[in-house]
C-alpha positions as CSV (number, residue, x, y, z in Angstrom):
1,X,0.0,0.0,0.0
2,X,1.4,3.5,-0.4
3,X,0.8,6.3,0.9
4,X,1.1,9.4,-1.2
5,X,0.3,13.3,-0.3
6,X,-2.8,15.0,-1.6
7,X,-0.5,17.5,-4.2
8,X,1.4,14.4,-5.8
9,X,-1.9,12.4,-6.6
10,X,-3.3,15.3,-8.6
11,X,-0.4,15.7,-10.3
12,X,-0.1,11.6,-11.0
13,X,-3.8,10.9,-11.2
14,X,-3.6,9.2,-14.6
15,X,-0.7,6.8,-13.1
16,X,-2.7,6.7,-9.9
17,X,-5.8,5.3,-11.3
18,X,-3.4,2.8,-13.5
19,X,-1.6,1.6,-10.1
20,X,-4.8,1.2,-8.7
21,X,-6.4,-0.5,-11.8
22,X,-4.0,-3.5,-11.4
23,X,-4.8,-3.9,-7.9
24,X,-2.5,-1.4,-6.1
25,X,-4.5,0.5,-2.7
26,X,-3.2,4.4,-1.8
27,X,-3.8,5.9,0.7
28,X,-3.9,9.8,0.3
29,X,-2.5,12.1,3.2
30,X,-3.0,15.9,3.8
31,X,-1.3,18.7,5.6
32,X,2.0,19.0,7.6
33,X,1.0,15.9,9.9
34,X,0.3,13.8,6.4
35,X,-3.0,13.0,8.0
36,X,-4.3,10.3,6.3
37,X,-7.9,11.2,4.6
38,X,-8.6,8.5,2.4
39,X,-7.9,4.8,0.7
40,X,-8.3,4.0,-3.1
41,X,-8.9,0.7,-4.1
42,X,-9.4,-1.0,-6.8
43,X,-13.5,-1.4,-7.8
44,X,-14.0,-5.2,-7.3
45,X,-11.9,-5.5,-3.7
46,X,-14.6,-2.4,-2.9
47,X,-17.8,-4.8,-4.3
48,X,-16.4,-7.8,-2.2
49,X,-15.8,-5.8,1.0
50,X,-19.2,-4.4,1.0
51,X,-21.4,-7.7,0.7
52,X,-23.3,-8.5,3.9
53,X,-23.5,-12.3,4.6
54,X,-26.5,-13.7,6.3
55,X,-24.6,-15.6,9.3
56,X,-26.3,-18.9,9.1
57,X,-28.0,-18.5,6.1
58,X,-25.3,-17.4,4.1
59,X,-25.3,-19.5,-0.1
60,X,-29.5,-20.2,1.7
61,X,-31.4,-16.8,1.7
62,X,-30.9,-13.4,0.8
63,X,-32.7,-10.2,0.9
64,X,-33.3,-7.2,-0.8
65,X,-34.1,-3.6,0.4
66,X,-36.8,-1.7,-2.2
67,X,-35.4,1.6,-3.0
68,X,-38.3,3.5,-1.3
69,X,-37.1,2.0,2.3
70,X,-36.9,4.9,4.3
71,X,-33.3,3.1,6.3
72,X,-29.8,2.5,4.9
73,X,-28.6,-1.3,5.4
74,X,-26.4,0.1,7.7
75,X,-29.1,1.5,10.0
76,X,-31.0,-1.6,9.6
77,X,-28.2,-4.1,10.5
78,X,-27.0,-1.7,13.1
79,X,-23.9,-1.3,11.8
């Protein structure tokens, strides 16, 4: 993983996004303290990390929230 500082990765975007399309993360720091703000990764590790397993019915059930639900999955699963 590396970590680079907000100026270089808008200089480098284009060579950014290619590092990060072949499955490089960065992480992108600000300021004097390189305070670390946020993490690119690539598209697919983001899908995978974000799919919510059903604990004992996981590969058995599933469920889907209808887009007028007035509560994030988050909220729902207390997350």
């Amino acid at each position: 993983m590396k970590i680079m500082p907000v100026n270089e990765f808008e200089t480098q975007l284009i060579q950014v996004l290619e590092s990060v399309k072949q499955g490089e993360e960065i992480i992108i720091s600000h300021g004097d303290k390189k305070e670390k703000i946020a993490v690119i990764i690539p598209y697919k590790e983001y899908q995978e990390k974000n799919i919510i397993k059903l604990g004992l019915l996981a590969k058995k059930g599933s469920y889907k929230i209808m887009d007028d639900f007035k509560m994030t999955s988050e909220e729902l699963l207390g997350i």
